[in-house]
N, C-alpha and C positions, 0 to 999 in steps of 0.2 A: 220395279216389279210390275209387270203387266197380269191383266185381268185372270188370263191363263194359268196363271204361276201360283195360284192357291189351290190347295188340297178340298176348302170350302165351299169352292165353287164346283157345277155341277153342270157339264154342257150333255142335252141327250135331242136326240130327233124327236119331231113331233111322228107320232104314227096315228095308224087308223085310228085306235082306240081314244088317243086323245083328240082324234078328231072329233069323235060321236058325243065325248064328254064337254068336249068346246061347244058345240050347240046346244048340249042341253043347261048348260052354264050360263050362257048369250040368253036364254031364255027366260032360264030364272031370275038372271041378276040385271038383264037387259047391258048388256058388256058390250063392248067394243069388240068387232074378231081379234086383235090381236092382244089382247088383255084374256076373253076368253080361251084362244091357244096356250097362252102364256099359264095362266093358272091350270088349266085341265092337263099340259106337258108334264108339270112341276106334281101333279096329284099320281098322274100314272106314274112318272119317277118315284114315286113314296120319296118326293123331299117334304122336310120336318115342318117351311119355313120357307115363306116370300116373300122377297125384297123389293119396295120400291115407296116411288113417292106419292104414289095416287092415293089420296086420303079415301077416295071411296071403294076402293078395291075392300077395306075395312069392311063389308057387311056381307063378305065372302063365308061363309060357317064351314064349309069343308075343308079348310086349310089356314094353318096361321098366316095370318098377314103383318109383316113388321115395315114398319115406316124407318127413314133416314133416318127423318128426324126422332124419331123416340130411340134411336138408339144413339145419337149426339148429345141427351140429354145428360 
């Protein structure tokens, strides 16, 4: 089963608006661009829920942040 192949998963373009949101994101949390892409794509999606391992994505407040690991536990 490849990455594709779940219902869970949630592939969308990044557009202008999460373009605008990506800087002011980069700003406040001082992000990487593609960390802030990554979360401002996933807000203008209304996803519920971000996955990954970067333990400091965690101090993001507009969006839950779920770790691998916290869900391996």
């Amino acid at each position: 089963m490849g990455i594709t192949n779940t219902e869970n998963i949630k592939f969308v373009e990044i557009g202008p608006s999460a373009g605008q949101l990506a800087g002011e994101l980069r700003a406040r949390y001082n992000l990487q661009l593609p960390d802030a892409l990554q979360i401002a794509t996933a807000l203008v999606a209304g996803c519920e829920a971000f996955l990954t391992n970067d333990v400091q994505l965690k101090r993001i407040t507009e969006l839950k942040i779920l770790l691998v690991s916290e869900l391996e536990a």
